[in-house]
gemmi code that builds the backbone of each chain (N, CA, C; Angstrom):
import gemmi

chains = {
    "A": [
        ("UNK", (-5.847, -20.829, 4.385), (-5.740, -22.246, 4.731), (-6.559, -23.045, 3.709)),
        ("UNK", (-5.929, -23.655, 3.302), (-6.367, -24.661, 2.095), (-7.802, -25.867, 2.574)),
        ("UNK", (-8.974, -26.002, 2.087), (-9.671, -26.605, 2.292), (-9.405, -28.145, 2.464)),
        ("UNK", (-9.428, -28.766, 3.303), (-9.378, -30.006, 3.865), (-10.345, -30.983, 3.893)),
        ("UNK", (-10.219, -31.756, 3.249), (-11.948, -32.838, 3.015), (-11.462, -33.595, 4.274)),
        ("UNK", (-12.712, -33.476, 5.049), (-13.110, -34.194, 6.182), (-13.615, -35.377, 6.013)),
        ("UNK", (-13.085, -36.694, 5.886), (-13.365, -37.840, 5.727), (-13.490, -38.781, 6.429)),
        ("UNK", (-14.341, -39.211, 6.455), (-14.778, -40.712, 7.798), (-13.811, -41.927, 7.937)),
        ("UNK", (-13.173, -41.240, 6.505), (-11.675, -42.750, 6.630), (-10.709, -42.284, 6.433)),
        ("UNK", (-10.045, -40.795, 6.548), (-9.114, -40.549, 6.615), (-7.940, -41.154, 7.242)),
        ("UNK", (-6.489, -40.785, 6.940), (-6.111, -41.517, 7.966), (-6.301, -41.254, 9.332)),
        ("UNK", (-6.410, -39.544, 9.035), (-7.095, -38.638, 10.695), (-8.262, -39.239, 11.366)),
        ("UNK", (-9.422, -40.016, 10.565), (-10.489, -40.377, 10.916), (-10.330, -41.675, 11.255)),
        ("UNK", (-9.304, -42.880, 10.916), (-8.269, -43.950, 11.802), (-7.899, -43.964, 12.469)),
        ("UNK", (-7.359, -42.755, 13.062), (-7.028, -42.547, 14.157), (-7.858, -42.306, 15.543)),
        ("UNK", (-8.624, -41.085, 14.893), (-9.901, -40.876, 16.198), (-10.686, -42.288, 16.095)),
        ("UNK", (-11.265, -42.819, 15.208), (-11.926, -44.301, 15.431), (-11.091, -45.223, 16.483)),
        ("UNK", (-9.489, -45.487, 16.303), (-9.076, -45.977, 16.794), (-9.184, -45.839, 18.260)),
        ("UNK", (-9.421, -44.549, 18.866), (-9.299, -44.393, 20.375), (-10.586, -44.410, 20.907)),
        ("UNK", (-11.910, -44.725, 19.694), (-13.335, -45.581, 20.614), (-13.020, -46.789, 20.898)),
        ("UNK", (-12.647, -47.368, 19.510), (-12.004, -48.360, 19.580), (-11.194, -49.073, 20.758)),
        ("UNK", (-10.146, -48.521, 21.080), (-9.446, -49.313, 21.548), (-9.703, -49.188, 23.597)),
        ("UNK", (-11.006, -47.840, 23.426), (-11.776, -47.872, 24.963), (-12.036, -49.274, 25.150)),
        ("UNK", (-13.196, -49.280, 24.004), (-14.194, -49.922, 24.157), (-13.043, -51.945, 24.642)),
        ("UNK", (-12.091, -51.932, 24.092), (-11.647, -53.125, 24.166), (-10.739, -53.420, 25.435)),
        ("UNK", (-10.429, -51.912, 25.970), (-9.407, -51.796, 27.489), (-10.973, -52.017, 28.431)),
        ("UNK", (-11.841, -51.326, 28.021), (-13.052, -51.913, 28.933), (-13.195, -53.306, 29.061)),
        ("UNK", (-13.332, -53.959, 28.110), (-13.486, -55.489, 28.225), (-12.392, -56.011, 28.353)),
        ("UNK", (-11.667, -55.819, 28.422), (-10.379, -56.528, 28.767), (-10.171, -56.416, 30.033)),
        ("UNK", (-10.636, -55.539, 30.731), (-10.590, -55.197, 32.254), (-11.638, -55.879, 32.871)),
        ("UNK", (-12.609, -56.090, 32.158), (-13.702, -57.075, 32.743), (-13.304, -58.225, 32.688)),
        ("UNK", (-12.794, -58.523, 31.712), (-12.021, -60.160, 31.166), (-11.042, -60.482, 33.155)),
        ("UNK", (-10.512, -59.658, 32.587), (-8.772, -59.592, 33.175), (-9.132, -60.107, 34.896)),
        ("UNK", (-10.229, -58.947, 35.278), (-10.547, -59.056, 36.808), (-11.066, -60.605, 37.037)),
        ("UNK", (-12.390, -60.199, 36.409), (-13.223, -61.720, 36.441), (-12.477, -63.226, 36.452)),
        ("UNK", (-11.558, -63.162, 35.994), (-10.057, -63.961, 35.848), (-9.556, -64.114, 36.879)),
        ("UNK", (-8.748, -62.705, 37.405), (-8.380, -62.817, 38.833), (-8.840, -62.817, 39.675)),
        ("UNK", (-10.105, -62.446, 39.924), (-10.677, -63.021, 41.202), (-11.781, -64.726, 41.022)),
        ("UNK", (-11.885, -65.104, 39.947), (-12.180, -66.692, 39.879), (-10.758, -67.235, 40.190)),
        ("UNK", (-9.607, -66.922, 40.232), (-8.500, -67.394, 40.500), (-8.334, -67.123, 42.272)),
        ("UNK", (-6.865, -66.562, 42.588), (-6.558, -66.703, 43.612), (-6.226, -65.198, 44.138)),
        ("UNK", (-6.812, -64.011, 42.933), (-6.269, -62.670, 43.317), (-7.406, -62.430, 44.474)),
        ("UNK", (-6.488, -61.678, 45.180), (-7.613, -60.536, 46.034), (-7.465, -59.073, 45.342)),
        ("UNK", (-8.801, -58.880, 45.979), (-9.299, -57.079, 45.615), (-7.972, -56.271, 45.717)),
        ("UNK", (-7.046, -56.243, 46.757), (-6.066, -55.101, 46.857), (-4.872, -55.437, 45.429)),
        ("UNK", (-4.693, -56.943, 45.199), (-3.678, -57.375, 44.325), (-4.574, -56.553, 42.813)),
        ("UNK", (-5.563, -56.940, 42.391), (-6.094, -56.822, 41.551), (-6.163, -54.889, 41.389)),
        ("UNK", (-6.557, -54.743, 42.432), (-6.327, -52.793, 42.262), (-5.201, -52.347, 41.824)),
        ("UNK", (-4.107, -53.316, 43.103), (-2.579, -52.685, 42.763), (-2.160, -52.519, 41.335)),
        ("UNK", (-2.698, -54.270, 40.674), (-2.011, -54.200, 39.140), (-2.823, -53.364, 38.552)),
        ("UNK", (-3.717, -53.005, 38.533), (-4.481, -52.167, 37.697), (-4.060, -50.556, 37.911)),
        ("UNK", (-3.232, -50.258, 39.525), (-2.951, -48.979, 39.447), (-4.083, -47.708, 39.961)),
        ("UNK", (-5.014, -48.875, 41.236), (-6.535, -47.874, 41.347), (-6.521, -48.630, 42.593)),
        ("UNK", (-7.456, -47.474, 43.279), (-7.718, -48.184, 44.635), (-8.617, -49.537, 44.900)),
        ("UNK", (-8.442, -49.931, 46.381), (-9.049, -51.327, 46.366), (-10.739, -50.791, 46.379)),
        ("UNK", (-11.391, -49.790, 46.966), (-12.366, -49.434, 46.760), (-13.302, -49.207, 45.218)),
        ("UNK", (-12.709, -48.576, 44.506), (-12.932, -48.433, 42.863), (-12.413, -49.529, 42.265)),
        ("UNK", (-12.215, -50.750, 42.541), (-12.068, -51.671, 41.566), (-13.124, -52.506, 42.064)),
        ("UNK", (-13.683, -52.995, 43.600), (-14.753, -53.332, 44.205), (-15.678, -52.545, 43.886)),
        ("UNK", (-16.525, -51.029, 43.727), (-17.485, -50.188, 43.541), (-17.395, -50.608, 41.837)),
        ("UNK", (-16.663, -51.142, 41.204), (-16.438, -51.487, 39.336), (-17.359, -52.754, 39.363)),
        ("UNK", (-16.814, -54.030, 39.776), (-16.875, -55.214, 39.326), (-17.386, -56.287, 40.797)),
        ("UNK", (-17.405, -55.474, 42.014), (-18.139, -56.476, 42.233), (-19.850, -57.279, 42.553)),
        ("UNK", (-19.975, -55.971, 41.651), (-21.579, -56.615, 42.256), (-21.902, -57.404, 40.596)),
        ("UNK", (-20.749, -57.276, 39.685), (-21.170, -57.823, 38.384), (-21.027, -59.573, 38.362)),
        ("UNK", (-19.631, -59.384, 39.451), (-18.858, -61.250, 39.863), (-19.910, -61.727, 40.779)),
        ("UNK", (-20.611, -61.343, 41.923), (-21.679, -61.907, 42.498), (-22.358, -62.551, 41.641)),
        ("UNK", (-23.146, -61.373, 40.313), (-24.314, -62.275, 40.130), (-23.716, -62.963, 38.928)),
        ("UNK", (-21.945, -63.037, 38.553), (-21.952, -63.953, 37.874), (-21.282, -65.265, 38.687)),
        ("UNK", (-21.328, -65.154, 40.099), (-21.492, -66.219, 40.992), (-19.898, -66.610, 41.282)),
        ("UNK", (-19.282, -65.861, 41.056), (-17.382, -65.874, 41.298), (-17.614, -65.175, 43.029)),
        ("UNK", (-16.886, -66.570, 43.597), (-16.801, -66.157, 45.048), (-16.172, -65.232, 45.443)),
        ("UNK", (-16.418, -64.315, 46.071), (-15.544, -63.641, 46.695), (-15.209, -63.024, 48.461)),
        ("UNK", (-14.891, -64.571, 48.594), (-14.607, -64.425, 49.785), (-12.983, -64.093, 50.437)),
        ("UNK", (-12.927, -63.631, 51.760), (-11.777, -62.619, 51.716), (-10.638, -64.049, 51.672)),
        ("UNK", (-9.744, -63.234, 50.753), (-8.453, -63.771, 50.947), (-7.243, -63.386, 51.087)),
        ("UNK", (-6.154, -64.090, 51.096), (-4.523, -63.471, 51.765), (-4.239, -62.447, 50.962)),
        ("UNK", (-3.931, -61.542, 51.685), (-3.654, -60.209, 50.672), (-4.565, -59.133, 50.305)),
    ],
    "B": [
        ("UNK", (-49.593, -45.462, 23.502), (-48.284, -45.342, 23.181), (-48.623, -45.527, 20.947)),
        ("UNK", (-47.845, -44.714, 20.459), (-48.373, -44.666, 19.433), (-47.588, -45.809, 18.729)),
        ("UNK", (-48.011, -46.210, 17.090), (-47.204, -47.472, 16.399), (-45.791, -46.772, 16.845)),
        ("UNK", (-45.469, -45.692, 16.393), (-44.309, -45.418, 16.324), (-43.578, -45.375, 17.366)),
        ("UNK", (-44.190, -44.495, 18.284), (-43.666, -44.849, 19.776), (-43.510, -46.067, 20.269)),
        ("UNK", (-43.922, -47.090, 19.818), (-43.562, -48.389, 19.905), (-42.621, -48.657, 19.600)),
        ("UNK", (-42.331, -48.559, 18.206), (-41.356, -49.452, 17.122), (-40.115, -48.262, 18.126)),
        ("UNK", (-39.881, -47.052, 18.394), (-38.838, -46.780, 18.908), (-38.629, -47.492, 20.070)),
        ("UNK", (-39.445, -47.433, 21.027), (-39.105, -47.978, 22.240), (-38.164, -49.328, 22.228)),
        ("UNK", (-38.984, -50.642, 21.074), (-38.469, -51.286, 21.280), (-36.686, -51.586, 20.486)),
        ("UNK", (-36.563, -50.487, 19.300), (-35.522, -49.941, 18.775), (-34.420, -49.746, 19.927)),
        ("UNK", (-35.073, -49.063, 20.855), (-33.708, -48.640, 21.572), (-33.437, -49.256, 22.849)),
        ("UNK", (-34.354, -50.205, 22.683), (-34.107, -51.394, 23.894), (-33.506, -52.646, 23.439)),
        ("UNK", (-33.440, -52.598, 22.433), (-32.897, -53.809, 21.572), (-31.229, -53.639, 21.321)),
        ("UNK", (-31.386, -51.885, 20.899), (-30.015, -51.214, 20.720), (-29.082, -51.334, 21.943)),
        ("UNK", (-29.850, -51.060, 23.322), (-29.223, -51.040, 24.769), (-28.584, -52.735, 24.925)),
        ("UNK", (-29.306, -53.431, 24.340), (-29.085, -54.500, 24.591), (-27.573, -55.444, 23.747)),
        ("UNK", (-27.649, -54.865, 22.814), (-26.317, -54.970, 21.613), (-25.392, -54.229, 22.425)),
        ("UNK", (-25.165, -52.996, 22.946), (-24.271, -52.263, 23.708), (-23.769, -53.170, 25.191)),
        ("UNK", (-24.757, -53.515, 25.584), (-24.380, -54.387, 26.856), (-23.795, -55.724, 26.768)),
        ("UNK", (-23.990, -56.118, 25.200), (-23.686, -57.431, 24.880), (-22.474, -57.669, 24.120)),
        ("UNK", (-21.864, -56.112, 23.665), (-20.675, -55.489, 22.699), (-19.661, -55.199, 23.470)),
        ("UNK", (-19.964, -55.023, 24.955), (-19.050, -54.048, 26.185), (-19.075, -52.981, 25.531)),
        ("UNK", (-19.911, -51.984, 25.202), (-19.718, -50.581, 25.300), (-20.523, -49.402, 26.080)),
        ("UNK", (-19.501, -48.953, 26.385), (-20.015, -48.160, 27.935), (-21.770, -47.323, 27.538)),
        ("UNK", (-21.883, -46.965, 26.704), (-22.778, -46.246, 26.482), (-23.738, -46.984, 24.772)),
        ("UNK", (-24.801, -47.081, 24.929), (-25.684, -46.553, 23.701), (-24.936, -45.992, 22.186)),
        ("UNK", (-24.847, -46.176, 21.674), (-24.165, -45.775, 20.084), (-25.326, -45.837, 19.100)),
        ("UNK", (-25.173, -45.051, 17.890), (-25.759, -45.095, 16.819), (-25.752, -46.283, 16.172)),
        ("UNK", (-24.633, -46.811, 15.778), (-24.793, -48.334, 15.494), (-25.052, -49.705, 16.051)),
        ("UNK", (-25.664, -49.016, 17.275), (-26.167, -50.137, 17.790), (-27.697, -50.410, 17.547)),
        ("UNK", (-28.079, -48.525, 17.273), (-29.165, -47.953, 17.299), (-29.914, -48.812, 15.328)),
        ("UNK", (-28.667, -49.149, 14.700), (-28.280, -49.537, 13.342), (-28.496, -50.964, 13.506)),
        ("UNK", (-28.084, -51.553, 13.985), (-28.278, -52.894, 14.412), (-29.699, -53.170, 14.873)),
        ("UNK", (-30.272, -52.576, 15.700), (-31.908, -52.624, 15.927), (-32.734, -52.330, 14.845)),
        ("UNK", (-32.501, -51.234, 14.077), (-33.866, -51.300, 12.624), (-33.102, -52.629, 11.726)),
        ("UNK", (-31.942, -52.983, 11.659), (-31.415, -54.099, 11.179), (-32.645, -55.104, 11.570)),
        ("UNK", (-32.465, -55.288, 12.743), (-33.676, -56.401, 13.119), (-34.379, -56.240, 13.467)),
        ("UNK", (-35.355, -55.288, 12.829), (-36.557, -55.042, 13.043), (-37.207, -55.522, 11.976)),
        ("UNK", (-36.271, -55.587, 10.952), (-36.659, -55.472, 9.151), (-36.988, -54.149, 8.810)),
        ("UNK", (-35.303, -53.808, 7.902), (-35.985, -52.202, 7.188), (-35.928, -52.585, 5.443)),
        ("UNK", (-36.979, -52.418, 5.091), (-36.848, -52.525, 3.655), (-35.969, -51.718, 3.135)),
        ("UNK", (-35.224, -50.594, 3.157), (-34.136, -49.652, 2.560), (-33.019, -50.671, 3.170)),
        ("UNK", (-32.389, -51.035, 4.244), (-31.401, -51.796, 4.291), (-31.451, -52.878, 3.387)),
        ("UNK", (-32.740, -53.612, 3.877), (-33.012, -55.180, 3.048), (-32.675, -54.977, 1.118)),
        ("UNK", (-33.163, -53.725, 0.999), (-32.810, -54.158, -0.245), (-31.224, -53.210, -0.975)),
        ("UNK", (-30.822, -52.862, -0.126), (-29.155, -52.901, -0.168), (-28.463, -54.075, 0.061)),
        ("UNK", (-29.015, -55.195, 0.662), (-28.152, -56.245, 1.043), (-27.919, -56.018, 2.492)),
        ("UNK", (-28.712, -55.268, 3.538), (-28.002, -55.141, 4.408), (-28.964, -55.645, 5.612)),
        ("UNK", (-28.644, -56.988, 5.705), (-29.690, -58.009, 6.981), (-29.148, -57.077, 8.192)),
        ("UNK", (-29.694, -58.291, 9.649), (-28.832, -57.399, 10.755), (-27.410, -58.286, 10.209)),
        ("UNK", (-27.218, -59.167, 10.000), (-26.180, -60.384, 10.094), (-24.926, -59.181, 9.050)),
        ("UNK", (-24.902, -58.950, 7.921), (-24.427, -57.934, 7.359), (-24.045, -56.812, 8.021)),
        ("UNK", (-25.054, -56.070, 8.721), (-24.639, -54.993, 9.535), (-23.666, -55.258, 10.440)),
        ("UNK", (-23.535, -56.332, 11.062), (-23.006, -56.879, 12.130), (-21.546, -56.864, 11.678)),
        ("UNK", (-21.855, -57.466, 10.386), (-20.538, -58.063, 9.942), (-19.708, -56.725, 9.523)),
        ("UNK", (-20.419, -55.470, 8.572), (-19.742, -54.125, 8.618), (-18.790, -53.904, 9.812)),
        ("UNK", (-20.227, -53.494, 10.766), (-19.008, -52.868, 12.079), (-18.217, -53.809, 12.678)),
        ("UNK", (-18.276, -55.257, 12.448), (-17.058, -55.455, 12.992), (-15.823, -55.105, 12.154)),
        ("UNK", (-15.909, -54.786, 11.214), (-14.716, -54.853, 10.409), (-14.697, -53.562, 10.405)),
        ("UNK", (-15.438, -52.124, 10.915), (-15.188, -50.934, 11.602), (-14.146, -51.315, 12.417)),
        ("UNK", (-14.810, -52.237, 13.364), (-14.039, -52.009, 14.928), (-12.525, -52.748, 14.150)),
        ("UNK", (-12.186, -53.508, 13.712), (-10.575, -54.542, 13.224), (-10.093, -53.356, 12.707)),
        ("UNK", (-10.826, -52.684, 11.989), (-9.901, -51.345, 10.940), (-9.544, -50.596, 11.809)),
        ("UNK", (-10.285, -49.813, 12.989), (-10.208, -49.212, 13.943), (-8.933, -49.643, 15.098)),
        ("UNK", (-8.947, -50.523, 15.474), (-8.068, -51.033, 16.358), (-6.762, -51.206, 15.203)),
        ("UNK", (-6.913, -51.452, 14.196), (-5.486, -51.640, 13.590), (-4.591, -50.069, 12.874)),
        ("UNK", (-5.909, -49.200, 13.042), (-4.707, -48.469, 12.714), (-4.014, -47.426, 14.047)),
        ("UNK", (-4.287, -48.327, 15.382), (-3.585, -48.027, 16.487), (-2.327, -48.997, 16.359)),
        ("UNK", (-2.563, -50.294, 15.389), (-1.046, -51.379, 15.303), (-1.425, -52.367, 16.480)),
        ("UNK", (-2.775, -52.281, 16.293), (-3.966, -53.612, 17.386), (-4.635, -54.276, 16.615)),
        ("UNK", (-4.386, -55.918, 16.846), (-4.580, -57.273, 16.001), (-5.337, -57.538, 17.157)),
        ("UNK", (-6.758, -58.167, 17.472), (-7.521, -58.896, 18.010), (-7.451, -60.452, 17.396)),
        ("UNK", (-6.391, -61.355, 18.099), (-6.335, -62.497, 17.291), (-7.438, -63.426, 17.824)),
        ("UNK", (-7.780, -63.398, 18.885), (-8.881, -64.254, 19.309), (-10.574, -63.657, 19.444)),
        ("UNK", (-10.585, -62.701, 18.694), (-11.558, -61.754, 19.078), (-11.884, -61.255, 20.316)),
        ("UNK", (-12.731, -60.335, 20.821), (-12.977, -59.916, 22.249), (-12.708, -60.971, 22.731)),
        ("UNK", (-12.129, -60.496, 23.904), (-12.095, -61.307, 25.627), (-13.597, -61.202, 25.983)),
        ("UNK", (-13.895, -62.553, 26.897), (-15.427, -62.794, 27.325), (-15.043, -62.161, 28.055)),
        ("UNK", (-16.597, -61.853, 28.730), (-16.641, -60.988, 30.442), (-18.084, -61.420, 30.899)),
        ("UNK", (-18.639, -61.534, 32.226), (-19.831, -61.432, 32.653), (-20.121, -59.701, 32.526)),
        ("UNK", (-21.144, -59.583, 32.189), (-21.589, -58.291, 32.031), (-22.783, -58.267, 33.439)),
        ("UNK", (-22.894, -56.790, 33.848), (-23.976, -56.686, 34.912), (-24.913, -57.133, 34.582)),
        ("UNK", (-25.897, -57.602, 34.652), (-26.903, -58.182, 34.759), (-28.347, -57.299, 34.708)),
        ("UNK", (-28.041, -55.983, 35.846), (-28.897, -55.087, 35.905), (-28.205, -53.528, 35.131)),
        ("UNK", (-27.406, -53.614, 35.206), (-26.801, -52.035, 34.497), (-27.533, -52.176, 33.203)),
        ("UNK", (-27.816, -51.380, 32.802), (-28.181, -50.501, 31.074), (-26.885, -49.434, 31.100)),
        ("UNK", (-26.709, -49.630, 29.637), (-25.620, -48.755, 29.591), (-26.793, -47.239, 29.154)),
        ("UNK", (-26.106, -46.178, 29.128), (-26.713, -44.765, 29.078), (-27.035, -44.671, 27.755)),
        ("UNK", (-27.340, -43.779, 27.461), (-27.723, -43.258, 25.665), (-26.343, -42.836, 25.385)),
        ("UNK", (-25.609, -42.791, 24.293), (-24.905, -42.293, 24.125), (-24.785, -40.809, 23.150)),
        ("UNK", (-23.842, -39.755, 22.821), (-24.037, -38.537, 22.299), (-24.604, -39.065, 20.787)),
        ("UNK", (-23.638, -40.167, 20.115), (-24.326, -40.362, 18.765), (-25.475, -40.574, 18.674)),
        ("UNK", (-26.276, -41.583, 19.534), (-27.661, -41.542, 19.813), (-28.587, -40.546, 19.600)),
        ("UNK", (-27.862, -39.208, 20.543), (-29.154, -37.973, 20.833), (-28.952, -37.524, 19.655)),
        ("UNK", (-28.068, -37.067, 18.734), (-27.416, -36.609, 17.693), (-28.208, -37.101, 16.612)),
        ("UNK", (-28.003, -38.703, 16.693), (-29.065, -39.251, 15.155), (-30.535, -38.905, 15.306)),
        ("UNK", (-31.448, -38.728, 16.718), (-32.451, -38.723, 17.003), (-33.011, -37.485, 16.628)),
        ("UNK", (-32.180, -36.291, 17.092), (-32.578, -35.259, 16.923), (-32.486, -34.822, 15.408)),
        ("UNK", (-31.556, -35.412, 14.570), (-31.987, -35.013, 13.063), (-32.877, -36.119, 12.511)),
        ("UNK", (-33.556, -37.092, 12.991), (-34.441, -37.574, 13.277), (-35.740, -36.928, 13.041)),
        ("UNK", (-35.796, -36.123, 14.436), (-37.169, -35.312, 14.006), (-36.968, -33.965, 13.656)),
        ("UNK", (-35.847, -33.782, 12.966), (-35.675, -32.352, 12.220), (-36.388, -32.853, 11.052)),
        ("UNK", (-36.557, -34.273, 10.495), (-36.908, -34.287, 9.526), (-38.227, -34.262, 9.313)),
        ("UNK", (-39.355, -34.105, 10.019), (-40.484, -34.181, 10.261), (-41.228, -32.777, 11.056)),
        ("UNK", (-42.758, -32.446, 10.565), (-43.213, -30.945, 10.875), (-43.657, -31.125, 12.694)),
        ("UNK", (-44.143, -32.553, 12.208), (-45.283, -32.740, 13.353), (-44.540, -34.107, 13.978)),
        ("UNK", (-44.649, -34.609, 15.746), (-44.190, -35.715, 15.872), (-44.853, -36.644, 15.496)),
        ("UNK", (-46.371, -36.719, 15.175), (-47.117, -37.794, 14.794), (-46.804, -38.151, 13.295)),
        ("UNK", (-46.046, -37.392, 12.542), (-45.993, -37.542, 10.882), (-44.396, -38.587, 11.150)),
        ("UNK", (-43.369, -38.566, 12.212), (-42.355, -40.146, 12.413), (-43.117, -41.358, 11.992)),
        ("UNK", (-42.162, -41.642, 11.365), (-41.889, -42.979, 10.816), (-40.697, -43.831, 10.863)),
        ("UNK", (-40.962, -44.524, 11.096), (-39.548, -45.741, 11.351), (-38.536, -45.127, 10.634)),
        ("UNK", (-38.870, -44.964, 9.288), (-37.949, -44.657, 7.953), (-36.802, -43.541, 8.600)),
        ("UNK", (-37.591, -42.546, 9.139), (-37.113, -41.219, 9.885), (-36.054, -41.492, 10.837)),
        ("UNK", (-36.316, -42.723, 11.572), (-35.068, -42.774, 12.657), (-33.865, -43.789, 11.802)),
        ("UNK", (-34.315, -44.213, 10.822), (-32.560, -44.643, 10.075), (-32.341, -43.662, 9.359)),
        ("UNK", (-32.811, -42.705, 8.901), (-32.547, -41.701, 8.293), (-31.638, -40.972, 8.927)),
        ("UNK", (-32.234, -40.746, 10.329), (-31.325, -39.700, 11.210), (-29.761, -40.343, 11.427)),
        ("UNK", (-29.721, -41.864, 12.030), (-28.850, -42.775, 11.454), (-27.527, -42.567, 10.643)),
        ("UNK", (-28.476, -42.508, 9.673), (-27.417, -42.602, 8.420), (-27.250, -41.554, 8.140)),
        ("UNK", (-27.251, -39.781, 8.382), (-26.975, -38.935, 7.904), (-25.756, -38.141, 8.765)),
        ("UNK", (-25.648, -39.234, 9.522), (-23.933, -39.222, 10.392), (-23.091, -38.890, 9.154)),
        ("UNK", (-22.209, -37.651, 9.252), (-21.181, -38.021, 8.137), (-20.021, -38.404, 9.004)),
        ("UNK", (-19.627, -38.383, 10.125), (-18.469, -39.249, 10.615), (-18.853, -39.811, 11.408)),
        ("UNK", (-17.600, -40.672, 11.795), (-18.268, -41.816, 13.120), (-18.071, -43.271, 12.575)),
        ("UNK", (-18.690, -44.208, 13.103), (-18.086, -45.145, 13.103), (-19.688, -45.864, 11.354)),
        ("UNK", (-20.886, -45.672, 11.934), (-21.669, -45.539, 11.162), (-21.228, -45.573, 9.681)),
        ("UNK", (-20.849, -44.276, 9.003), (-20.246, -43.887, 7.823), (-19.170, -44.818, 7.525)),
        ("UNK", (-18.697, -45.072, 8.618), (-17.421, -45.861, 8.414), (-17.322, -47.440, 8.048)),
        ("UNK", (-18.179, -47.854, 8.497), (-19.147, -49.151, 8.723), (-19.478, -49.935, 7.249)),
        ("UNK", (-20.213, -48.394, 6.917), (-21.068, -48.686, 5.402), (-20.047, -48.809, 4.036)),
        ("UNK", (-18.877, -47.821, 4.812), (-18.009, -47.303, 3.368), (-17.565, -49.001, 2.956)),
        ("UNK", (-16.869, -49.055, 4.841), (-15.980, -50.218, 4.776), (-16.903, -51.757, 3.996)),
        ("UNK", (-18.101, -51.805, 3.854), (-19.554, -52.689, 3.078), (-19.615, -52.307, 1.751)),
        ("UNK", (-18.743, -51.140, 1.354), (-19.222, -51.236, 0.242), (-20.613, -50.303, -0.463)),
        ("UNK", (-21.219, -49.894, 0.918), (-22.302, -49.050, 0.956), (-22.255, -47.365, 0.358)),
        ("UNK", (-22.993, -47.286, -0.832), (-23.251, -46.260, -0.885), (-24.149, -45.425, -0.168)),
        ("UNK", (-23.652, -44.292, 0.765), (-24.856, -43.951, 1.523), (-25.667, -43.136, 1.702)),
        ("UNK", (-25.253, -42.540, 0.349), (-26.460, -40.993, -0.072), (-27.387, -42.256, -0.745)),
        ("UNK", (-27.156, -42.959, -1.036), (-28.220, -44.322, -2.248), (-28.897, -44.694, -1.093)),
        ("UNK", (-28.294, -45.269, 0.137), (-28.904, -45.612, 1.176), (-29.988, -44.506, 1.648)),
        ("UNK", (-29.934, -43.238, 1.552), (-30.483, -42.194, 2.329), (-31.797, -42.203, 1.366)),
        ("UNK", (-31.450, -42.219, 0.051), (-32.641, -42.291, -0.751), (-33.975, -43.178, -0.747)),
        ("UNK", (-33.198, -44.519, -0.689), (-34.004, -45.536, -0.657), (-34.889, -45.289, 1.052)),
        ("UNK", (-34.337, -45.060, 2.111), (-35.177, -44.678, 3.171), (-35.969, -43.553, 3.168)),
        ("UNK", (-35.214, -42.359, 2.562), (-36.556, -41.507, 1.902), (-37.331, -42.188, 1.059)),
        ("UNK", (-37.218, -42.949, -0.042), (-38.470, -43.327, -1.080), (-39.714, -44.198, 0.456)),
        ("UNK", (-38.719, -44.803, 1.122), (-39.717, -45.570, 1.513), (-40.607, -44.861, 3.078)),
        ("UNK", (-40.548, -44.137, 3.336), (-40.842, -42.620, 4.201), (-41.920, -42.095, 3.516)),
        ("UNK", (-41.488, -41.722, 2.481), (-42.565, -40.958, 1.467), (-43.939, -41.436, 0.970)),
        ("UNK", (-43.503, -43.325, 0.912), (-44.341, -44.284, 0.327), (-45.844, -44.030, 1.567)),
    ],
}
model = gemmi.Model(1)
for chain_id, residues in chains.items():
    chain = gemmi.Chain(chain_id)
    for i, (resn, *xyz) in enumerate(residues, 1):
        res = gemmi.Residue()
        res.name, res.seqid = resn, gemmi.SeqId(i, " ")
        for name, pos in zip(("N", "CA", "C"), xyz):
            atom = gemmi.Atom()
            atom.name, atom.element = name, gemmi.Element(name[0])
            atom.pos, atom.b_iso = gemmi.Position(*pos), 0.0
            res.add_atom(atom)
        chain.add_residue(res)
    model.add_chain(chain)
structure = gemmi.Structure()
structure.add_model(model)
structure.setup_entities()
């Protein structure tokens, strides 16, 4: 097997960068996304559903972060 | 608590703090990069490399990164409230730079600042390496200049 230079910028090494990468931005985008819908008119179960996770693990995620960033969350339809 | 044990402590509280302020789940080496950034390291400083520079590298890590998934950030990150009380964890690059860190040293009292960008920068992959290439950075030149100034 022919020696292979292992390079930090390969295109192989574009690729694996790409999938810290693109965590790190589905993370914040999910923080974005929620924080959004529940300053809006979503409830916890709507907001799980679209996300595809229970209403428990999306509440045990984000809500003790919307408290202290002061987004009400009081119960609503749905 | 010794000088050095200082200057780390507040290194990697500064670093925790770039991670929490970046959205990334965990502690990274370049965040760890970003803290001797602003601490003032004379081996960066006289590469050209402020924190403001460093900053400016990895973001253009992270644009290169996301684009060669065929991902354009046109407005840059989405805001978020971040926890307030969470710290994100250490992350593996972290323990990784640390520990060749003090491979480089006999005794822990002989650390020096110099030692923990050293460990740093002797990442050969990762986002780090990637950071510097994408700057323009030579980083065996970089490794030197933090050894000369280690040695000093």
């Amino acid at each position: 097997m022919p020696d292979v230079e292992i390079s930090p910028e390969s295109a192989v090494a574009d690729q694996l960068a790409a999938v810290g990468a693109l965590r790190r931005l589905a993370d914040r985008l999910e923080d974005a996304a929620v924080e959004e819908a529940m300053r809006g008119d979503w409830s916890w179960p709507q907001v799980a559903e679209a996300l595809g996770v229970t209403r428990q693990a999306v509440y045990k995620k984000h809500a003790k972060r919307l408290i202290a960033a002061g987004v009400s969350l009081r119960r609503r339809n749905g | 608590m010794s000088t050095f044990d200082q200057y780390l402590a507040r290194v990697l509280e500064t670093a925790a703090a770039e991670a929490k302020s970046d959205g990334s789940a965990a502690v990274e080496a370049h965040h760890i990069l970003l803290a001797i950034a602003g601490e003032g390291s004379l081996a960066l400083q006289s590469a050209g490399l402020d924190q403001a520079a460093v900053r400016r590298a990895l973001d253009q890590e992270f644009s290169r990164s996301l684009a060669a998934a065929g991902v354009r950030l046109a407005g840059g990150m989405p805001d978020a409230t971040p926890d307030p009380e969470k710290s994100p964890p250490v992350g593996a690059s972290v323990r990784a730079a640390l520990e060749r860190s003090f491979q480089l040293v006999e005794r822990k009292r002989d650390m020096r600042p110099g030692h923990v960008l050293l460990g740093v920068l002797q990442a050969e992959l990762g986002t780090v390496p990637r950071a510097l290439a994408l700057a323009g950075i030579d980083r065996a030149d970089l490794c030197e200049r933090a050894l000369t100034e280690v040695r000093a």
